[in-house]
Structures are given as C-alpha cells and as structure tokens.
N, C-alpha and C positions, 0 to 999 in steps of 0.2 A: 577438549577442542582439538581439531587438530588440523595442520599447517600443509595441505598436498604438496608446494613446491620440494622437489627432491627429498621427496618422503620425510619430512621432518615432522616429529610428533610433539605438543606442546602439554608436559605433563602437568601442569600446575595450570591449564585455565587461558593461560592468558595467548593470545593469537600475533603472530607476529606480521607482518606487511610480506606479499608475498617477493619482494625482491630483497629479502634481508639475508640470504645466502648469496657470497661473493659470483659474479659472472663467470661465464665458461675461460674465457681472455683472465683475468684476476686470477680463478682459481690454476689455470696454466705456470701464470709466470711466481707465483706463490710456491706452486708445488715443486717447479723448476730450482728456484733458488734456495728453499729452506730445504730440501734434498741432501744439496751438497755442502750445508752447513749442519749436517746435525751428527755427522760420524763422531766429534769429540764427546758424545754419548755412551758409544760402541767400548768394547773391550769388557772389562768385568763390571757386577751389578754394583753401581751407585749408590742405587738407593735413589730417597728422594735427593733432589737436587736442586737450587734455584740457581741464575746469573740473571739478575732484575740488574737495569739499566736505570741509574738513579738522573733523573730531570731536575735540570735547575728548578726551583721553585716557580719562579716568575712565569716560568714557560708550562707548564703545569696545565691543562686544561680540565683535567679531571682524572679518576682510579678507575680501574676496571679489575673485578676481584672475579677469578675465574677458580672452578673448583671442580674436579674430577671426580664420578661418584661411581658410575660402573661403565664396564662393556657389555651386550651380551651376542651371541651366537656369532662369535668370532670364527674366523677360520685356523683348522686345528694345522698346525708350522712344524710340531715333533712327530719323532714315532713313533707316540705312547699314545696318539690321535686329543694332542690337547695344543696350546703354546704357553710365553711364558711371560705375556703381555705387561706393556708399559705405554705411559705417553706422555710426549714432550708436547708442550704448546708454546708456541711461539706469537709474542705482541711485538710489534717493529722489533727491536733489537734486543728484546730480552725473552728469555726461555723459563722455562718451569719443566721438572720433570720428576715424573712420579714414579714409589719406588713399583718394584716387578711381581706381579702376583703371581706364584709358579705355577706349575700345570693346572691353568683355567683356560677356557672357554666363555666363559661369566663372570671376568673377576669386578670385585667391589674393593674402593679405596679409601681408602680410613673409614671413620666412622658410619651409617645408614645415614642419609642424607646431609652429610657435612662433607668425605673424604678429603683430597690431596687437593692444595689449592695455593695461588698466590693472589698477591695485590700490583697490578702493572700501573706503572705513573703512564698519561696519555698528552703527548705533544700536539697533535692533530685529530681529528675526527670529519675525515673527509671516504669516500671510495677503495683510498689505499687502506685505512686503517681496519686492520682485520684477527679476527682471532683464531690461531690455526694449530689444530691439534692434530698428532699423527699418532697411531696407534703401533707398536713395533713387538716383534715377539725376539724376546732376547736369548743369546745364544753366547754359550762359554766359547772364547777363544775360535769365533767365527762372526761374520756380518749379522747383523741384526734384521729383522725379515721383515719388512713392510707389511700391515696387518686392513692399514686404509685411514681415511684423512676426514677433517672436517674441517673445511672453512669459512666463519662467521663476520659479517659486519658488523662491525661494533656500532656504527651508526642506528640500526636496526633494533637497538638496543635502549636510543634515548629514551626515556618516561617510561619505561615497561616495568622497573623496579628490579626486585628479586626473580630471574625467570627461571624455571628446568626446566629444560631442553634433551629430548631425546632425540641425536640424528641420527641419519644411514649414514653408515661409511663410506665414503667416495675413493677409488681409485685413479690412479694416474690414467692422464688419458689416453684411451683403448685398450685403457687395461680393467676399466670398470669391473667385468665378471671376476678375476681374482679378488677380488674383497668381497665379503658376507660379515655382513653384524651392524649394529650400533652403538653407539657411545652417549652416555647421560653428561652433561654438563650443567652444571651452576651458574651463572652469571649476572652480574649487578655493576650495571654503571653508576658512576659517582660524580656529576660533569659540577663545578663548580660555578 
C-alpha cells in the first residue's frame, strides 16, 4: 500500500490517515527549535546514545517504541562521494541517538528489521506530540551536516499497531532540494 501525502511509503500493509505527517506550521517550529538543541551530539562519535525523560507514573499516557532500521539514497556530505550517517529522534524532551554507519549512502542499524531503537514514556497525545527524526552526517572535529528530517504524529499512530514506515526526507524550509533519500522507521504505540 502506499500513503501519497509527502511521499510516505507504508511497508508492512497497513495505510495510515492522510494528515498523519505533522503540518507545514508544526514541522516549522519543530525543526526551528530541535535544531538548536541537538549540537550536544556534535563532537566525537558516541555511538548510540539515549537521554529518555522518565514520567511520573500516574502521568503516564502510554509508550511509544520507535526503532531505526535503515536510510537509503542519502545525499553523499564527504569526499570519498559517501557520508557517515546517523540519527537523533527526538519525542518532547527526550532524544535517542543511533550509532554512525561510516561511509554509507544505505546504511542499516542493528539488526534486518529490528535495528537502533528506544521506548519514550508519553505525557500527552494531542497535535504537538510528535516523533522527529533527523538524519546528520558526522564529521570529526567539525559540524555535523544536516542529511534531512522526518516528522511523525504520534496521534496518527493510535490502533495501527506495529507499523514500517518508509518516509522521504524533508528539508528545512526552502531548502527541500538539498536532501535526497529515505528513512525506514519502526513504530508501535502503547496508549494504556
């Protein structure tokens, strides 16, 4: 099956509602603010990484387990004509970030349909709540290169179960033509 709103491809079947990618206005001020929080990434490779934001219990609405599984036909950032791709996702105020596949173009993260993945506790499940992956090509002892973005309503998500999701890569705006590729994503809401 597959989902036309901004080229989203639904590998596993299942069809998603066509406003379940965030608005032009949302993915703006998303892209705007999770920008200038994500350089504490930058510098040498991490590796993978979590900072999950633990939820009182009571407040608790439900999980959302989000899991990285590949990029492909990324845009090449070195000079060896490859980059050296990673990605941070970010759920409200917690991050996940996977570690760096080196000169790819196609890279795959952990295992064939498992890879690099977390569990986010969910306070809310309204318009703001959103799942927002950025794709970055990493660079010793220089900025990290913006590669292009995906951002997901998690609402979009209720009852749909286990989804794969293959999106296009979105750029900043009016910069759409510098990004080329997609990004496979995992995801399963948990709402209690």
């Amino acid at each position: 099956a597959t989902w036309s709103a901004s080229s989203v491809s639904v590998m596993s079947g299942t069809s998603l509602p066509s406003d379940a990618l965030a608005s032009t206005d949302v993915r703006k001020r998303i892209s705007t603010s999770r920008r200038g929080a994500l350089p504490k990434f930058f510098g040498s490779d991490l590796g993978s990484h979590k900072n999950l934001k633990r939820v009182p219990e009571e407040r608790v609405i439900g999980r959302l387990r989000v899991s990285v599984l590949e990029a492909r036909g990324l845009r090449p950032m070195d000079r060896g004509g490859t980059s050296d791709p990673y990605v941070v996702v970010t759920v409200g105020e917690s991050t996940f970030r996977t570690s760096t596949v080196q000169e790819s173009l196609d890279p795959v993260w952990g295992e064939t349909d498992v890879g690099e993945g977390a569990e986010f506790e969910l306070e809310q499940l309204d318009d703001s709540a959103v799942v927002h992956a950025v794709v970055f090509d990493w660079n010793r002892g220089a900025t990290h290169q913006f590669l292009g973005e995906v951002i997901q309503l998690i609402a979009a998500l209720e009852g749909r179960g286990l989804v794969n999701i293959e999106y296009e890569l979105g750029g900043a705006p009016g910069k759409e033509h510098e990004v080329s590729g997609s990004l496979r994503l995992q995801l399963e809401l948990i709402l209690r």
